[in-house]
C-alpha positions in Angstrom: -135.2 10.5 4.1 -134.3 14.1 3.5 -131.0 15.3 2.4 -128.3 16.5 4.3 -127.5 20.6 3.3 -124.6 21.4 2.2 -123.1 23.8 3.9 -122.0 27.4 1.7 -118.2 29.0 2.3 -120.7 31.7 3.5 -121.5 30.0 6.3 -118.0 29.1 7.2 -116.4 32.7 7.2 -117.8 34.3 10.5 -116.3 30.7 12.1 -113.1 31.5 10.7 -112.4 35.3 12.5 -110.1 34.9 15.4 -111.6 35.6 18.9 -109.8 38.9 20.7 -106.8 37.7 23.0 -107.7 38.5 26.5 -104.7 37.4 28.2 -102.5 39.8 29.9 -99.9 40.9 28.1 -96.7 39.9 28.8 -94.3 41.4 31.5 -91.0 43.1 30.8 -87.4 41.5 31.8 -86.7 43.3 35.9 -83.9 45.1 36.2 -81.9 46.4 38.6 -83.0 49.9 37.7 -86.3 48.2 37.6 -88.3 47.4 34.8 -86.6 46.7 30.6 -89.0 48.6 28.3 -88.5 48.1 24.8 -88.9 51.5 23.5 -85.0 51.6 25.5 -83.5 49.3 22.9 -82.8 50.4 19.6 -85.3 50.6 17.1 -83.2 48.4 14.2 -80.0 47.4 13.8 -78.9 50.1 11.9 -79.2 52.4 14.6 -76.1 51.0 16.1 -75.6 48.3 18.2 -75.9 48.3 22.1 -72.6 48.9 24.0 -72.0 46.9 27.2 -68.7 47.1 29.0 -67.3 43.6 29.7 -63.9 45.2 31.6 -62.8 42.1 33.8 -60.1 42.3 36.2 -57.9 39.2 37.1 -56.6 39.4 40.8 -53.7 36.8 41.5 -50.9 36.7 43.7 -47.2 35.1 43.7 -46.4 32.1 45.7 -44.7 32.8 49.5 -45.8 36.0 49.8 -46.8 37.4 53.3 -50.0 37.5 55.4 -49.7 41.2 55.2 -49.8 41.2 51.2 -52.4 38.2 51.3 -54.6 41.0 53.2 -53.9 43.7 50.8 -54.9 41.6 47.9 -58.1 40.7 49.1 -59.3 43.7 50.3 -58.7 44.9 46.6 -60.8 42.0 45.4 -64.1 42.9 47.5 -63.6 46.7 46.5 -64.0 45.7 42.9 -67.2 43.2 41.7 -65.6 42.3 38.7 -62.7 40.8 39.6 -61.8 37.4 39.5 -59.6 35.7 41.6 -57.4 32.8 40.9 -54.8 30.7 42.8 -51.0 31.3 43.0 -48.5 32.0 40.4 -44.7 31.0 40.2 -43.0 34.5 40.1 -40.2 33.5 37.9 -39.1 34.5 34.5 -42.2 32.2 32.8 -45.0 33.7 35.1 -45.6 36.7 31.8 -46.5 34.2 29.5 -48.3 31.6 32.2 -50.1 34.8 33.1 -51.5 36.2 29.7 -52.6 32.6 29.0 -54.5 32.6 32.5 -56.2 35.6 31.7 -57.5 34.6 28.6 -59.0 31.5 30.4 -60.8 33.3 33.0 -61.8 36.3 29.7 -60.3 38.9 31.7 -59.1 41.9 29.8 -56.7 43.8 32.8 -54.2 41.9 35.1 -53.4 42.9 38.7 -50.6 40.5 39.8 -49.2 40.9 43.5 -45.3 39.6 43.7 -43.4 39.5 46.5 -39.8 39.0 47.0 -37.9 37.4 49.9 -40.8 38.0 52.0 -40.5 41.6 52.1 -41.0 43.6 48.9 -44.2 43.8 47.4 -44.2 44.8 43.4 -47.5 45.1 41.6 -48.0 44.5 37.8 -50.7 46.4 36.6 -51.4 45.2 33.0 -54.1 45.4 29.9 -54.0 41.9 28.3 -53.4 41.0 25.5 -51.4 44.2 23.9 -50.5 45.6 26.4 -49.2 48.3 28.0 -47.8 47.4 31.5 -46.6 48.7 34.6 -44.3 47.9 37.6 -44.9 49.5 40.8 -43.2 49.2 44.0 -45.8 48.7 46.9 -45.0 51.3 49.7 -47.4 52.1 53.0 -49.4 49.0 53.2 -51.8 49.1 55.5 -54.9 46.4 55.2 -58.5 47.6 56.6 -57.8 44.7 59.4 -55.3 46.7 60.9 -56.6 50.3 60.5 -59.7 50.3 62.1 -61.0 53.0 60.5 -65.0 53.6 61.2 -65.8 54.2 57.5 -68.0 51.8 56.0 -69.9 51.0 52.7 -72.1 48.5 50.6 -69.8 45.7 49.1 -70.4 45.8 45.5 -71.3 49.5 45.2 -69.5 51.2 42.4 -67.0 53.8 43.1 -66.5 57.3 42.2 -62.9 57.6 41.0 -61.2 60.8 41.3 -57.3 61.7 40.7 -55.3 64.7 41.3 -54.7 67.4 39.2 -51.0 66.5 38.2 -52.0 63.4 36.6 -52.8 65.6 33.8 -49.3 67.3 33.3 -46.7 64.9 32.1 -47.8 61.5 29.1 -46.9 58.9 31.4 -49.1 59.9 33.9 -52.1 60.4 31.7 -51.4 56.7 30.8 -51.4 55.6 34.4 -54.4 57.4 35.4 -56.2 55.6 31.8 -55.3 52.3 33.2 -56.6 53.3 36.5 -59.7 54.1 35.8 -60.5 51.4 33.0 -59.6 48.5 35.7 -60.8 50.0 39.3 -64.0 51.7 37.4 -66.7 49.1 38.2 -68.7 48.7 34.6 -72.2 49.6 34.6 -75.1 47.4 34.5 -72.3 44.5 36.0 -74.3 42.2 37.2 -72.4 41.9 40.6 -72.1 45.2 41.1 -75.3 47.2 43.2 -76.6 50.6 41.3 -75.2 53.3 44.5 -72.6 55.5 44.6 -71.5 55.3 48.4 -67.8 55.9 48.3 -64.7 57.4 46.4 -61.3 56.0 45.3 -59.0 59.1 45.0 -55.7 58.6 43.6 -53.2 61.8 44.5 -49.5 62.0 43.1 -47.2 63.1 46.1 -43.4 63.0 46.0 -43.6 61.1 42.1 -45.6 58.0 44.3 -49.2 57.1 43.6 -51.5 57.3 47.3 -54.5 55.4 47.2 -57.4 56.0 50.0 -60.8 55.0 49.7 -63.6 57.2 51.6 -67.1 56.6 52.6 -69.7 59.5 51.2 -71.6 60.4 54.3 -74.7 62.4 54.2 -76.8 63.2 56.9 -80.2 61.6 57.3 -83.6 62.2 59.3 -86.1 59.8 61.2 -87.6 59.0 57.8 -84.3 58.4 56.7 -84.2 60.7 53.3 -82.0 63.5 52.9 -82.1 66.6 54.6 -82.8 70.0 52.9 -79.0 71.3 52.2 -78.0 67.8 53.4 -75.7 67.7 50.7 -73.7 70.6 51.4 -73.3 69.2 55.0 -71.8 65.9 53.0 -68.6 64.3 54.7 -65.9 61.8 53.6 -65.0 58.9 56.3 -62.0 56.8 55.0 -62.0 53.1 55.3 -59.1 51.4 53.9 -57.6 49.9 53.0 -54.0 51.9 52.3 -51.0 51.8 50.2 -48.3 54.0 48.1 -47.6 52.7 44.6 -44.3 53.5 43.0 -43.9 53.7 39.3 -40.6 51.4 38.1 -41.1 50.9 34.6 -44.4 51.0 32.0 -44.0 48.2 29.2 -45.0 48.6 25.5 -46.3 44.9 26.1 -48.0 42.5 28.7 -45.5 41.9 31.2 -42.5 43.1 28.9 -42.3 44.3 25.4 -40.3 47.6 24.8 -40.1 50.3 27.4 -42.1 53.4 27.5 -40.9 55.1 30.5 -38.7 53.8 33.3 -38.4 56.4 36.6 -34.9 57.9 37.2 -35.9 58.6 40.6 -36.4 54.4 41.6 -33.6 53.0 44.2 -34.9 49.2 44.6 -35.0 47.9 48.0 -31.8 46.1 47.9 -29.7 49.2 47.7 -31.5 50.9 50.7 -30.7 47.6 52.5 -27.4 47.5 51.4 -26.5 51.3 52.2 -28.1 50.8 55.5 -25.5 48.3 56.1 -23.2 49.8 55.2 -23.6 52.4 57.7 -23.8 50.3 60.4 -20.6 48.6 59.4 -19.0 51.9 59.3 -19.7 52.3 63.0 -17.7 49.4 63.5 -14.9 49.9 61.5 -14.7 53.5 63.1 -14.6 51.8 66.4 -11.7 49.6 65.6 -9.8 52.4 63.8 -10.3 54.6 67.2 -8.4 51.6 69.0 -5.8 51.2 66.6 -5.1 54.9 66.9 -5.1 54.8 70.4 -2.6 52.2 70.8 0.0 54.0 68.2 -0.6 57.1 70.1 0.8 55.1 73.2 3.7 53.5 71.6 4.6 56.8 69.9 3.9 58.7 73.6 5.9 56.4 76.2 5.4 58.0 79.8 8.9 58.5 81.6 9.4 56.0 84.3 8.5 57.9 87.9 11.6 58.7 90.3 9.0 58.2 93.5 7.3 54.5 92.1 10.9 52.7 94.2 10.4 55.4 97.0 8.7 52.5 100.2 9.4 49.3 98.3 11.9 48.6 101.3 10.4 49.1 104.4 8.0 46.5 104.1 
């Protein structure tokens, strides 16, 4: 029988050389913006590493406040796509410490808290948890986008443009406020709720010492095949949609609700002394009433008439 070769390492080699991969290569992560190509990221880790804004905004509310308030609040909450919203919150001298512990649950970084007292006032805490600072405003000129009917409209989610006036730039506490402002309504980019337009504005304007929020629709107008018109732009127009209110700085805290205070407003009369001096008033028109009456009938007392000489003149002839 003949021998089986042996087989040489020579032999072996060209088995050994890897075919060429054919497969397709693989596809990149889809984006929003479309899609992720690597060349984007950073080439190492030394070039830095890659910032992404994780601003989160708890939205909560105290307990027995209005239907008017409840409206207000959650129109703020669909305006901004990265705000979370939890249930009620005892308003009472706890609800700063019950708060900063619910907003490290729910890893939010800013606070907007919605109290209302006896039914009527409406105070909003605007706060950056855990450090702080704080602020108390008094909630003026409410009105929800229920009730305004405005024809403005725009894509839920969108992010917003935020501008202020130019006073917000004069005086330290209002360059604090209009910080806060735009860390916690500014949508953060790449947010995975929020939808990559810019189809409406936020403007903040200081009148009279009070904050005035509007929000607008950014309204261009478009042709049959619904692109911009040449010079469109210049012939853009702002619609408002709501909803509305005036924000009235109290005090702004070194702390989350509380700590020591920065700034308090010498110009604040809380809602209490209005009601009381309105009152007031109308008790004075009473109390002048009865003083009138009182005068009248010394005047008459003081004043007797003198008893007529004709009054017995055809008593006896009847």
């Amino acid at each position: 029988m003949a021998k089986k070769r042996k087989r040489s390492s020579d032999a072996l080699a060209p088995a050994a050389v890897e075919k060429p991969d054919d497969s397709a290569p693989e596809r990149p992560e889809r984006t929003l913006f479309g899609f992720k190509d690597s060349s984007d990221e950073p080439a190492s880790k030394d070039a830095g590493p890659f910032f992404r804004n994780k601003e989160k905004v708890l939205i909560t509310c105290s307990r027995r406040i209005i239907y008017r308030y409840r409206h207000l609040m959650q129109n703020v909450v669909s305006l901004l796509p990265h705000a979370k919203k939890d249930s009620k919150v005892e308003s009472k001298q706890s609800k700063g410490s019950a708060l900063n512990e619910l907003v490290e649950l729910r890893s939010c970084s800013s606070c907007l808290f919605f109290e209302c007292r006896k039914q009527k006032d409406l105070y909003l805490w605007m706060v950056k948890s855990p450090a702080g600072p704080s602020v108390k405003f008094l909630v003026n000129a409410v009105h929800t986008m229920e009730e305004l009917k405005l024809t403005g409209n725009h894509l839920k989610g969108s992010r917003p443009l935020l501008t202020f006036s130019s006073n917000f730039d004069q005086q330290p506490h209002w360059k604090l406020l209009k910080e806060m402002i735009t860390q916690i309504f500014a949508t953060p980019k790449d947010h995975r709720k929020a939808k990559p337009f810019h189809d409406h504005v936020f403007v903040f304007s200081i009148v009279d010492d009070h904050i005035w929020f509007r929000n607008y629709q950014i309204s261009v107008p478009h042709n049959e095949i619904d692109k911009v018109d040449k010079g469109g732009l210049d012939k853009m127009t702002l619609v408002e949609v709501g909803p509305r209110f005036c924000l009235n700085p109290i005090k702004i805290f070194g702390g989350s609700f509380g700590g020591p205070t920065l700034f308090e407003n010498p110009f604040y009369v809380s809602p209490n002394q209005i009601r009381a001096l309105e009152k007031r008033k109308k008790a004075g028109k009473y109390a002048k009433k009865v003083k009138a009456k009182v005068r009248r009938k010394m005047h008459e007392m003081e004043n007797t008439l003198e008893p007529d000489e004709f009054a017995d003149l055809w008593k006896g002839e009847d």
